[in-house]
C-alpha positions in Angstrom: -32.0 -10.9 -3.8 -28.6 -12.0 -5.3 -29.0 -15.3 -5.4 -24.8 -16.0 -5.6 -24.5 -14.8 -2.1 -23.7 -18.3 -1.0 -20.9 -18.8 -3.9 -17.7 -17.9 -2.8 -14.3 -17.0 -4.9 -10.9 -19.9 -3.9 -8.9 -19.0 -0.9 -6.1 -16.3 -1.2 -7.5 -12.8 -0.4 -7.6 -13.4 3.3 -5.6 -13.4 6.3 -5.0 -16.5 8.2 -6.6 -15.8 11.8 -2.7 -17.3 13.1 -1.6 -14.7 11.6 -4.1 -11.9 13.4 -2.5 -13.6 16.5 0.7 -13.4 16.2 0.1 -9.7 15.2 -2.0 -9.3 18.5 1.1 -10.5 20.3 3.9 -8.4 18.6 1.6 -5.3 19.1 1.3 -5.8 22.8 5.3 -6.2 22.8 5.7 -3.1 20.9 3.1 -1.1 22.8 4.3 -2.2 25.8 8.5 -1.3 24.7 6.8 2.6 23.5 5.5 3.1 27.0 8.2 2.4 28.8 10.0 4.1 27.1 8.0 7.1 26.4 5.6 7.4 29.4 1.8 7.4 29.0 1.8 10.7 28.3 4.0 11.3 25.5 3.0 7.8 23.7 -0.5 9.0 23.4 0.6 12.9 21.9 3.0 11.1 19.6 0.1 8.4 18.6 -2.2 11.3 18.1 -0.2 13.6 16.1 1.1 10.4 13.8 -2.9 9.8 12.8 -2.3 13.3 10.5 0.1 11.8 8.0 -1.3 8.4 8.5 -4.4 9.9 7.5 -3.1 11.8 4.3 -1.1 8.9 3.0 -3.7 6.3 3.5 -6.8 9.0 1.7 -3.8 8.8 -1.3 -3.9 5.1 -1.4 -7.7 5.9 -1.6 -7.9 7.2 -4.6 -5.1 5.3 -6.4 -7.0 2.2 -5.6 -11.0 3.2 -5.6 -12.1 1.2 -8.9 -10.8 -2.0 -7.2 -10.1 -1.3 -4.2 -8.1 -4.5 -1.9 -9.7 -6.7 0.4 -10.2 -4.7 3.5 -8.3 -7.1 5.8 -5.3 -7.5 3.7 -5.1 -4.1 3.4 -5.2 -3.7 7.3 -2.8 -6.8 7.3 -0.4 -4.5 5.5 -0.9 -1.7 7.8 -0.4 -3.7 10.5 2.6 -5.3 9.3 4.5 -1.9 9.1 3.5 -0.3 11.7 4.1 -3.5 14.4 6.0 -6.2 12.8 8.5 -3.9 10.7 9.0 -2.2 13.8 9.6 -4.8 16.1 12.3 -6.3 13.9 13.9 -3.3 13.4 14.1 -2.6 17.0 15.7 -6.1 17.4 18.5 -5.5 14.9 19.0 -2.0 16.2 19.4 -3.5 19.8 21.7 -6.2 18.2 23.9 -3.8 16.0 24.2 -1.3 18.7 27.6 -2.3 20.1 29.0 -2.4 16.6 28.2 1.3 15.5 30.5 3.5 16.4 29.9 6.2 18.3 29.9 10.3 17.8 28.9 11.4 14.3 30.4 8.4 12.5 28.3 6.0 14.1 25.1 8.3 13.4 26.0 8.7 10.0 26.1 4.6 9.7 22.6 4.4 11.4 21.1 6.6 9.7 22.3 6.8 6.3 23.5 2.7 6.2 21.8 0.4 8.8 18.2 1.6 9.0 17.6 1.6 5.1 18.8 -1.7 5.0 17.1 -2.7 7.6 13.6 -0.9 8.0 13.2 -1.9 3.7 14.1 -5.6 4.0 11.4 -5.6 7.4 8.9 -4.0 5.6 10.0 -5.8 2.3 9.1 -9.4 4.3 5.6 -8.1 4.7 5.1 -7.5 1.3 6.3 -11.1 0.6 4.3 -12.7 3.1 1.2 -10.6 1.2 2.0 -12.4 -2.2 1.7 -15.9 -0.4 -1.5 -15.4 1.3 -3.0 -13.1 -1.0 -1.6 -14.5 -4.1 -5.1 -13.5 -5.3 -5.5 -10.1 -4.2 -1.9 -8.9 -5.7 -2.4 -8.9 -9.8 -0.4 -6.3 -11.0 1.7 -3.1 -10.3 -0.7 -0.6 -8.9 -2.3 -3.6 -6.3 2.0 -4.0 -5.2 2.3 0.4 -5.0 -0.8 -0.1 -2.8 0.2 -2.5 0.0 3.6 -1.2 -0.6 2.7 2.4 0.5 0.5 0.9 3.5 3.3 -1.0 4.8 5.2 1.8 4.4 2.4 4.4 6.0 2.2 1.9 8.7 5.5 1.8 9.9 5.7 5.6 8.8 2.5 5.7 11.6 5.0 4.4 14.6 8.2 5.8 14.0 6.3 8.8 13.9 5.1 8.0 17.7 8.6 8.1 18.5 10.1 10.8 17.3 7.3 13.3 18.2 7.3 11.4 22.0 11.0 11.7 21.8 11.0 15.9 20.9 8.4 16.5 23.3 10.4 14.8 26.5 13.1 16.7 25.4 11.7 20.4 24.1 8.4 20.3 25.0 5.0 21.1 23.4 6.9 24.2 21.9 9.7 22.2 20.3 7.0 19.4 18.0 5.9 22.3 15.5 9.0 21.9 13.1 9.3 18.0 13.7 5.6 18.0 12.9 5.9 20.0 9.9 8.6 18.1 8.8 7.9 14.3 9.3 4.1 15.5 8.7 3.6 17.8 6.0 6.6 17.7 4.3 7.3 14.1 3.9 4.1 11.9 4.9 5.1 10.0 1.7 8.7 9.2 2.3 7.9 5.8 3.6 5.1 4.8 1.8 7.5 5.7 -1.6 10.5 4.0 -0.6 8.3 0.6 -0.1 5.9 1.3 -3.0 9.2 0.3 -4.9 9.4 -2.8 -3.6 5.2 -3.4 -4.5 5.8 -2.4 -7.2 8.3 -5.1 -8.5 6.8 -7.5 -7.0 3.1 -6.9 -8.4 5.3 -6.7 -12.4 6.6 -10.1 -11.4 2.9 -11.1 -10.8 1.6 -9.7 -14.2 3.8 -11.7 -15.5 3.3 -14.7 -14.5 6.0 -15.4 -11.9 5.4 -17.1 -8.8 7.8 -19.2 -5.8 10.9 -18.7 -6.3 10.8 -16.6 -9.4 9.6 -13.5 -7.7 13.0 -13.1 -5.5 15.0 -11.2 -7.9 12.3 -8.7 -9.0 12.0 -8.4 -4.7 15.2 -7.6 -4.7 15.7 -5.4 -7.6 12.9 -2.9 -6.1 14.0 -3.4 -2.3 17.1 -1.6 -3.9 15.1 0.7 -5.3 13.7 1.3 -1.6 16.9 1.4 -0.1 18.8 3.7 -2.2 16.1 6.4 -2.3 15.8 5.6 1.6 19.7 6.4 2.1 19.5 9.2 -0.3 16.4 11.0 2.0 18.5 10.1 5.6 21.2 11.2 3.6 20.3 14.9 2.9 19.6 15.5 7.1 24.1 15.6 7.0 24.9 17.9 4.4 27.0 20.6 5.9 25.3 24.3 5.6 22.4 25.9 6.9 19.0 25.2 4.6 20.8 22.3 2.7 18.3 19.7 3.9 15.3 22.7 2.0 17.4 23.5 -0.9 17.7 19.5 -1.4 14.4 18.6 -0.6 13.5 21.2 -3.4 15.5 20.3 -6.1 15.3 16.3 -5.8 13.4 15.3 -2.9 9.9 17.1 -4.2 11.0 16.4 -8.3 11.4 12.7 -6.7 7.6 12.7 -5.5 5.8 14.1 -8.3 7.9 11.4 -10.9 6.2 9.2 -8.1 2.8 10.6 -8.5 3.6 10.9 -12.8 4.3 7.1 -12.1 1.5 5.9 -10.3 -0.6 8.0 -13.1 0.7 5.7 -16.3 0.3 2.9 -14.0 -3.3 3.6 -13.8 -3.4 4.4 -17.9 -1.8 1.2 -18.5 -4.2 -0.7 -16.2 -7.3 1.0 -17.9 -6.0 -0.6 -20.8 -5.4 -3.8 -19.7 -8.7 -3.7 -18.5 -10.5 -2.7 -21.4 -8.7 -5.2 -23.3 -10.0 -8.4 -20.6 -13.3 -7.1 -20.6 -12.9 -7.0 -24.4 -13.1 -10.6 -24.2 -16.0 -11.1 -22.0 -17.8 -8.5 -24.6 -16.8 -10.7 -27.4 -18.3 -13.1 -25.8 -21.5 -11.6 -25.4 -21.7 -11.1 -21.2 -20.8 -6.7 -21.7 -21.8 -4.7 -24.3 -18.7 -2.1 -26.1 -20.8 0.9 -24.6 -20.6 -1.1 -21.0 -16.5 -1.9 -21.3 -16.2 1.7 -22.3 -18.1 2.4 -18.5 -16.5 0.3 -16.7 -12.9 0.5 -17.6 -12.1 4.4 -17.9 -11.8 7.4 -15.8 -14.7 9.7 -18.1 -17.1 6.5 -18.3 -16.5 5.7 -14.5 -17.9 9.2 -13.8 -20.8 9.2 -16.0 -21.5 5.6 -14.8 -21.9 7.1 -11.1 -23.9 10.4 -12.4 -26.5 8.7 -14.0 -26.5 5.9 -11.3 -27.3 8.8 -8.8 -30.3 9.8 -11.4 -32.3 6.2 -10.9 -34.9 5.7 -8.5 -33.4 5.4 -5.6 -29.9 6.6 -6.2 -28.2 3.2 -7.1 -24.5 4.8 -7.6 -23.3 2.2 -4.5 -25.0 -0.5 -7.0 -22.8 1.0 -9.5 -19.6 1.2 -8.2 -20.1 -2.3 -6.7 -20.7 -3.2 -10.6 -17.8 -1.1 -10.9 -15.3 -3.0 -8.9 -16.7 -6.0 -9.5 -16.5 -5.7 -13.5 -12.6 -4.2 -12.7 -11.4 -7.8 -10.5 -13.3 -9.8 -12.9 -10.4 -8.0 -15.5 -8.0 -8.1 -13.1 -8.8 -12.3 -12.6 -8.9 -12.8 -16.0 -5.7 -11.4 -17.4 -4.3 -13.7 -13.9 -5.6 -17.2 -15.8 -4.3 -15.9 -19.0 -0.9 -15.8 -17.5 -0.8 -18.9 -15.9 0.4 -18.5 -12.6 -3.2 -18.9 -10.5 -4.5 -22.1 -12.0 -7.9 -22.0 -9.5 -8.7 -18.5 -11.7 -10.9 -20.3 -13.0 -13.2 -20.8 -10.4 -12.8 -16.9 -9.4 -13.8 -15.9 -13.0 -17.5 -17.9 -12.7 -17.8 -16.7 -9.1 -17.0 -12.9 -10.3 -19.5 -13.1 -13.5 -22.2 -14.5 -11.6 -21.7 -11.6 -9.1 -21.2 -9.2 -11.6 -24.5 -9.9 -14.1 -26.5 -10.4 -10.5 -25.4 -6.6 -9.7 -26.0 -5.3 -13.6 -29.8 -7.0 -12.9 -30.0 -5.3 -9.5 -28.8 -1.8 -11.0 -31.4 -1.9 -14.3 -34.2 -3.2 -12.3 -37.3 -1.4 -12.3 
């Protein structure tokens, strides 16, 4: 029996349930403007045939963030956020903006290509913001901001993605959603989730190092330009003149633009490995992990033969061991937080998180 079970970490990886409210609320504003709009019928296609690229973006966050994964509810938080909040702002500065836009293909161009990158990455940008206040705890570091970057950006991905197959199958049919499918689906699941991992990710450097209030708002704002140029550029591409532009530049930028993204999120994880090794370091100076145990715990080929011979015990204790896993990786991650000085209660998270982590090192080597 772990006998820390009643010894909990400080406040600041949850969700305030005011805040689950208010979400409840927006969401039933939102659901209810989608089918009006849409009808019954085409809401529910276009909410089943989102869950696709929901479903591949979010397996992506998956493995980016396995080791030490986010608390489950600020992760749906951010979801949430995207997909209903995000949303329902944007649809109030559409409705707003509307009688300034021009029409014909001037004012599409300004909607598309101006107004919603502006708008859909400072609404989803908010979200993000709103995370580092109430889980000022559960954002340490680059890789935690690309994660609830990309699910705010999956979530509001999710229900625009409602709308515009509801929209094509109103107008074409069931025939017409193949290519708008394939496009919005296959091609470009990520678009969202990269254009707001920009802003995560500035805002989880500014939390490495230290920053915190006010000091945060001009990294935000350095990557929400990130996010809205490479927004712009992506709505951009659709108004090219010529037939097979929009391929020919989705080959030679758009597709170079998401593997840099995935090269990206790769030294992100290298240079979290070692800033992980080098936290648990200290603990193994101090006697509480052996070198042979931070090796294991804090890189890719140790992880793996961690879980192998965990699966070899009597038993199979490999979820012991990724528990040890993930709780060894936040203990890091909490760590490196106190030494920069912007959580002062770390502290109290670091006992809580050795305690948890020796009772699980017990529980995995017992007999």
């Amino acid at each position: 029996m772990n006998v820390f079970a009643n010894v909990t970490m400080k406040p600041g990886r949850h969700v305030p349930w005011w805040i689950w409210v208010i979400l409840g609320f927006v969401l039933l504003l939102v659901g209810a403007y989608f089918t009006a709009g849409l009808g019954q019928g085409a809401s529910t296609l276009g909410f089943i045939m989102a869950l696709v690229p929901l479903a591949i973006v979010i397996t992506g966050v998956h493995l980016i963030d396995r080791w030490e994964p986010e608390p489950l509810r600020m992760m749906i938080f951010a979801l949430g956020w995207g997909a209903i909040v995000s949303i329902a702002l944007t649809l109030l500065v559409v409705m707003a903006t509307d009688p300034m836009v021009p029409r014909g293909y001037d004012g599409l161009f300004i909607s598309s290509v101006i107004r919603a990158p502006i708008v859909e990455e400072i609404a989803k940008g908010l979200g993000l913001l709103l995370i580092m206040v109430i889980g000022k705890r559960a954002l340490d570091g680059p890789v935690d901001g690309v994660v609830y970057g990309a699910l705010v950006g999956a979530g509001f991905a999710f229900t625009e993605n409602i709308q515009y197959f509801g929209v094509q199958f109103i107008s074409g049919g069931a025939e017409s959603l193949g290519p708008i499918f394939f496009m919005r689906g296959i091609m470009s699941p990520f678009c969202h989730a990269m254009f707001t991992a920009c802003t995560g990710y500035a805002l989880g450097l500014a939390a490495r190092k230290g920053r915190k209030g006010g000091a945060v708002l001009p990294s935000f704002f350095v990557g929400l330009l990130a996010a809205i140029a490479l927004h712009a550029l992506w709505n951009g591409s659709t108004f090219l003149p010529g037939e097979g532009t929009f391929f020919l530049l989705y080959a030679v930028i758009q597709f170079p633009l998401f593997i840099t993204f995935i090269l990206v999120i790769r030294w992100l994880k290298i240079e979290e490995a070692r800033l992980t090794r080098a936290r648990l370091g200290d603990y193994a100076m101090a006697g509480w992990f052996t070198p042979q145990e931070v090796e294991m715990l804090a890189t890719k080929p140790g992880r793996a033969s961690a879980m192998h011979w965990a699966r070899s015990l009597p038993g199979d204790r490999a979820k012991v061991m990724k528990q040890f896993i993930a709780d060894a990786n936040e203990l890091a991650a909490t760590r490196q937080r106190a030494i920069s000085g912007r959580d002062p209660q770390a502290g109290i998270d670091e006992h809580v998180l050795l305690q948890r982590t020796m009772a699980t090192r017990n529980q995995l080597l017992a007999r």
